[in-house]
C-alpha positions, 0 to 999 in steps of 0.5 A: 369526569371518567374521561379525564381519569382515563386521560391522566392514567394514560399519561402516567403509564406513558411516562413509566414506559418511557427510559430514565434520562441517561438510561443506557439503550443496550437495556433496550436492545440486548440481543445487540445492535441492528444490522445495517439491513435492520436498521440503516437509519441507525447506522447512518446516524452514526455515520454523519458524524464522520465529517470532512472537516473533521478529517482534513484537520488530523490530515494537515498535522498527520502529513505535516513536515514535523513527520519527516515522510514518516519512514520506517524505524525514524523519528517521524514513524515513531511520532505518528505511533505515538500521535496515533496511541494517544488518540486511542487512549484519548477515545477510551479503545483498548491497548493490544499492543505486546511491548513492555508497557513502562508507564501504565498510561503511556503509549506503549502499551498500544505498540506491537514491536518487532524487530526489522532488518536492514543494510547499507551499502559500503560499495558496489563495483559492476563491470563489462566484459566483452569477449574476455576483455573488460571494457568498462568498470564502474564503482559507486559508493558514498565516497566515490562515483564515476557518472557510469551507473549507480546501484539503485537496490540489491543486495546479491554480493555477487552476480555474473552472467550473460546479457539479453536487451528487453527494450522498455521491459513492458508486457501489457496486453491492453497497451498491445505492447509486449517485450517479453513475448518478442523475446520469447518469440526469437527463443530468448531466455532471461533465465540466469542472465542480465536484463538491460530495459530502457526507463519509462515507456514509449513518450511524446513528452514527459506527459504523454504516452505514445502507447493506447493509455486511457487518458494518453498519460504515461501508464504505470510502467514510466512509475513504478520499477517494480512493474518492470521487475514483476514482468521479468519474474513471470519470463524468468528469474534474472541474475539483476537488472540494468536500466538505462537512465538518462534517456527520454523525456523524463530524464531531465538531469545531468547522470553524473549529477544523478549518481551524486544524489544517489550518493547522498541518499545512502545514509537513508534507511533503505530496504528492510526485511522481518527476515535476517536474511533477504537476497534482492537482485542487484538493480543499477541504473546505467548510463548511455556510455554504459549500455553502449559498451554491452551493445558494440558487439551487435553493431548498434546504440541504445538511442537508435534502438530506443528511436526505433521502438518509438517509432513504430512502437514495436518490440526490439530485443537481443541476446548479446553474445560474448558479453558478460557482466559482474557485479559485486556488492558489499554492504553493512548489516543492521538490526532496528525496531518499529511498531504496529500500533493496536487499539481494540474495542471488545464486543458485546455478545457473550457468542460473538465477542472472541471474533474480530474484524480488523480495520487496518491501513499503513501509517509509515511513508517514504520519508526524506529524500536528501537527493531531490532539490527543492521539497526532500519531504514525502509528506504522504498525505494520501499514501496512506495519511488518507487512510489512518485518519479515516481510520481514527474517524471510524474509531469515533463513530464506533466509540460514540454508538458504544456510548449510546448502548450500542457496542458491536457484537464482535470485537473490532480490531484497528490496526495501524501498520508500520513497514508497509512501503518496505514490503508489507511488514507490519501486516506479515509479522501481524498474520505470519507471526503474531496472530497465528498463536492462540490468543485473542487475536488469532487469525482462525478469529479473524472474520474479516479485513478491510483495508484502506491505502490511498482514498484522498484524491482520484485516479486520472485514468479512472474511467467512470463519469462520477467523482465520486467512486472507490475501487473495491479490490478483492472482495470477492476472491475469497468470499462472495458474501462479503462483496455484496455485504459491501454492496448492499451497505453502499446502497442502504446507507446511500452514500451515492458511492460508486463501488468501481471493480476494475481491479478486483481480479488478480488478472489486474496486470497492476497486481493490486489485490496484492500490493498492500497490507490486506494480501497478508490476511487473504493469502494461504494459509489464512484466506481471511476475507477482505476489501480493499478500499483505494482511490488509485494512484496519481502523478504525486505518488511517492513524491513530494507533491503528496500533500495534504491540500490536494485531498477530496476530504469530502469523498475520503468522508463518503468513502470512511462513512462506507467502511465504517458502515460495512465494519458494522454489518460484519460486528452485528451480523449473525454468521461470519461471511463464508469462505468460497475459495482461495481466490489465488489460483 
C-alpha cells in the first residue's frame, strides 16, 4: 500500500511542476532567450520554419510585372512599400517609420519619407576641335539625334579639355592587364583631361573573354561602366568619359538606332541624389565616326587599335595632342519623395532593449526600359527581391519565438530600403540623417548590420566545388568577433553552408564591401559592424533576364536560416561584438 502512495504522490507533484497549457515559456526563462551557442537546438527550431516554399511564393508576386522593376519614386516602388508595410503589420512588428500617419492602421506609418533629387536632360551638344577647328558637332535630345553619340549620364553643364585614349579602361592586376599603368609608364596624365576607352574587354565573342577570367566568361569590366569609371578616379579625375560603342562582340545593334532608344529612355526617372545639388562627369557613349574624328591627328583608327589590343593583349594608349573636346549639357531639375520602410520588434531585456540590430536589404530596382526590344521589365527577382523576402521570412520566424516566450533581448530593427540602385540612398539618409539624432534609433545603438543583396542564384566564376556557399563581405573589417560570431553560428546550426571570403577586403578590386547599403553603416564616422550576405553576380544582372524562376530558393532558405541565426546570437548575447578597427584605411 506504501508503494502506490508513493507512486500517486509523485505524479501529483509531477503535474504541479509541469507549466499550464498556454503558459507563456519566457515565465520559464527570464534572463531571456539562450544563445545560439547555449542552445543551437533551439534556434534551429526556429529556423526550419523558414522554408523554400514559402519564399518562392512572396518572390514570384514581389518580382512580378505589376512592380514595374520597382524604381525609385514609381508606382511600382511605391507598391512594394505598401506590399512590404501590410506584411509587417499583418506579423504584429512595430511602425518606426516618421511620416505623417493619416490612418491609425495604414501603411504609412511604417514609411520613413525622404525627399530625393533628380533631372532631366533637355539637350546635350559635344563637339571635336582639332587644332582650332571643330570638326565634328554632335546633339542629343528626345527630339533630335544624329547617330554620333548620346549622353549616357552626367549632369556637368559644361566641360572642356584635352584628350588621352586608355584603350579598354581596365587595370586589374589578376587579369594581368592594365591601361592605367601603361599610361602612366609614357607619363600620361588623365587629370582634368577626356578619357576615350573602348566598351567591354578583350573578346573571342560575346561569351568568352581573351583575358585569364576564372571561367573565360567576360569579367566585370564588359558589365558594369562604373568599374571603368572607378579605375579612372584611382589615376585622376577626368573632365568626362567617351566610350566608343559600337565596336565588338556585344555591340549588336545598329548606333544610330541605339541613340534612338536612348532617346526614348529620357522620360525614365534617372539618376537621383538626397543632396539638391550633385555634379556627375558627363558619360557619352560615341560612335566609330565619332572616335576617329579625335584620332586624325595620330595617324590611326579606333578598330586598328582595338584589333591590335586584341591581339596581343597588350595596352595601347595616347595623349592626343591639339585635340580638345566640349561639351554642354542642359537639364531640367526635380524634387520627388520615396520611402524606406521600418518595421521593429522591441527587446525584452530591460539592459538590453534600447540597443538594436539592424537586418536590412534594398526593395527598390531599375525599373522599365522602354529602349529594349521584347521584355522592357527588369523584374529584379534576385537584385534584391531575393533579400526582401528572406527579409520577411526572418520577421516570421522572430515573431513566432516571440510568441513562444522567447522575444530577443535586444531590439531588432528591419529595414527596407529604398534608392539603393540610385547610390545607396535610403541607407544614407538612414545613418547620415535620420539615425545620427537622439532616438531610439540612433546610430551610437546600433550594435550591428547584416546586409542582404543578392543571394537567389550563383556567381558563375565562383570558385569553390559546393553550390551551396554565400560570400561573406566585411565581416571582419570593423569587428573580428562578429566574423567568427557568424562562423561559429554557421557551424552550429549546421546549415552545411559554405562562408566564402573571397571579397571580404577592401582589396577586392570589385569593391564589394562598398557597393550596398551596409558601406553606410560601416563607413566613418559610424563603423558600425556589419555582414554582407551576397551570392555574386550573374549574366541577368540588371536585366530583364532577372527572374524570379531562375532563383535556388533552397539555398536563399539555407542562407536566410543563417542570417536569421547570427541576428539571434547578436539580440541574445551579453555584450555587443567589439569594434577592432575602422577597416577602411
Amino acid at each position: 500500500m506504501m508503494d502506490k502512495y508513493l507512486i500517486v504522490i509523485g505524479i501529483v507533484v509531477g503535474l504541479l511542476a509541469m507549466p499550464v497549457w498556454g503558459q507563456s515559456v519566457e515565465s520559464a526563462a527570464p534572463s531571456g532567450p539562450p544563445t545560439v551557442f547555449d542552445a543551437p537546438g533551439l534556434v534551429k527550431s526556429y529556423q526550419a520554419s523558414i522554408r523554400p516554399s514559402e519564399l518562392s511564393a512572396q518572390l514570384y508576386f514581389f518580382a512580378s510585372d505589376l512592380f514595374e522593376g520597382r524604381e525609385t519614386t514609381t508606382r511600382g516602388q511605391k507598391l512594394a512599400a505598401e506590399y512590404l508595410a501590410a506584411r509587417y503589420r499583418e506579423m504584429g512588428l512595430t511602425p518606426m517609420g516618421d511620416a505623417v500617419v493619416r490612418r491609425e492602421a495604414g501603411p504609412s506609418a511604417y514609411y520613413q519619407r525622404f525627399d530625393v533629387h533628380g533631372s532631366r536632360l533637355i539637350e546635350a551638344r559635344i563637339e571635336v576641335i582639332v587644332q582650332e577647328d571643330t570638326v565634328l558637332r554632335s546633339v542629343f535630345s528626345a527630339g533630335e539625334q544624329d547617330g554620333l553619340s548620346y549622353l549616357s549620364m552626367g549632369n556637368v553643364p559644361a566641360a572642356g579639355g584635352s584628350v588621352v585614349f586608355a584603350g579598354y579602361g581596365i587595370g586589374d592586376d589578376e587579369l594581368q592587364y592594365d591601361d592605367f599603368q601603361a599610361l602612366s609608364e609614357k607619363g600620361i596624365s588623365l587629370a582634368g583631361k577626356w578619357l576615350m576607352v573602348l566598351r567591354d574587354e578583350p573578346l573571342a565573342d560575346d561569351s568568352t573573354s581573351l583575358l585569364p577570367t576564372v571561367d573565360g566568361r567576360p569579367s566585370v569590366w564588359s558589365h558594369s561602366i562604373y568599374q571603368k569609371l572607378r579605375a579612372a578616379y584611382k589615376n585622376g579625375i577626368p573632365k568626362g568619359l567617351l566610350v566608343v560603342d559600337d565596336l565588338g562582340p556585344h555591340a549588336s545593334n545598329d548606333f544610330e538606332e541605339r541613340t534612338r532608344r536612348a532617346a526614348r529612355g529620357l522620360s525614365k526617372v534617372g539618376s537621383l541624389s538626397i543632396k539638391p545639388v550633385n555634379r556627375r562627369l558627363p558619360v557619352y557613349k560615341v560612335s566609330t565616326e565619332f572616335a576617329n574624328a579625335l584620332l586624325t591627328p595620330s595617324g590611326r583608327t579606333i578598330l586598328d587599335i582595338k584589333n591590335r589590343i586584341d591581339e596581343t593583349l597588350t595596352p595601347v594608349v595616347l595623349e592626343l595632342p591639339g585635340v580638345r573636346v566640349t561639351s554642354r549639357i542642359e537639364r531640367a531639375s526635380f524634387t520627388a519623395e520615396t520611402e524606406n520602410v521600418l518595421a521593429y520588434l522591441e527587446g525584452s531585456d530591460p539592459r538590453l532593449r534600447d540597443e538594436v540590430v539592424i537586418i536590412s536589404s534594398h526593395y527598390d530596382h531599375i525599373g522599365i526600359d522602354s529602349t529594349l526590344v521584347g521584355d522592357q521589365i527588369h523584374n529584379g527577382a534576385d537584385d534584391n527581391a531575393s533579400g526582401t523576402v528572406a527579409m520577411l521570412e526572418i520577421a516570421e520566424s522572430f515573431v513566432k519565438a516571440q510568441g513562444d516566450g522567447y522575444a530577443p533581448r535586444r531590439s531588432i530593427l528591419f529595414l527596407h530600403l529604398s534608392g539603393e540602385e540610385k547610390g545607396l540612398l535610403g541607407s544614407e539618409y538612414y545613418t547620415d540623417r535620420y539615425a545620427k539624432s537622439d532616438g531610439p534609433l540612433s546610430i551610437d545603438k546600433t550594435v550591428a548590420n547584416l546586409n542582404i543583396d543578392m543571394i537567389g542564384r550563383h556567381d558563375p566564376t565562383y570558385q569553390g566545388s559546393d553550390s551551396n556557399y554565400v560570400y561573406i563581405i566585411g565581416s571582419n573589417l570593423i569587428s573580428e568577433e562578429l566574423h567568427e560570431i557568424n562562423m561559429e553560428t554557421n557551424r552550429l546550426t549546421s546549415t552545411d553552408l559554405v562562408l566564402d571570403g573571397r571579397f571580404n577586403s577592401k582589396e577586392d578590386p570589385n569593391q564589394f564591401y562598398a557597393r550596398s547599403d551596409h558601406w553606410n553603416f560601416g563607413k566613418p564616422p559610424h563603423y558600425v559592424p556589419f555582414i554582407f550576405f551576397f551570392a555574386g553576380t550573374h549574366p541577368d544582372y540588371h536585366r530583364p533576364g532577372d527572374e524570379a524562376h531562375k532563383i535556388d530558393y533552397d539555398r536563399l532558405a539555407s542562407i536566410s536560416r543563417l542570417i536569421f541565426a547570427t541576428a539571434w546570437q547578436l539580440a541574445n548575447q551579453d555584450e555587443r561584438p567589439a569594434v577592432t578597427g575602422d577597416g577602411f584605411n
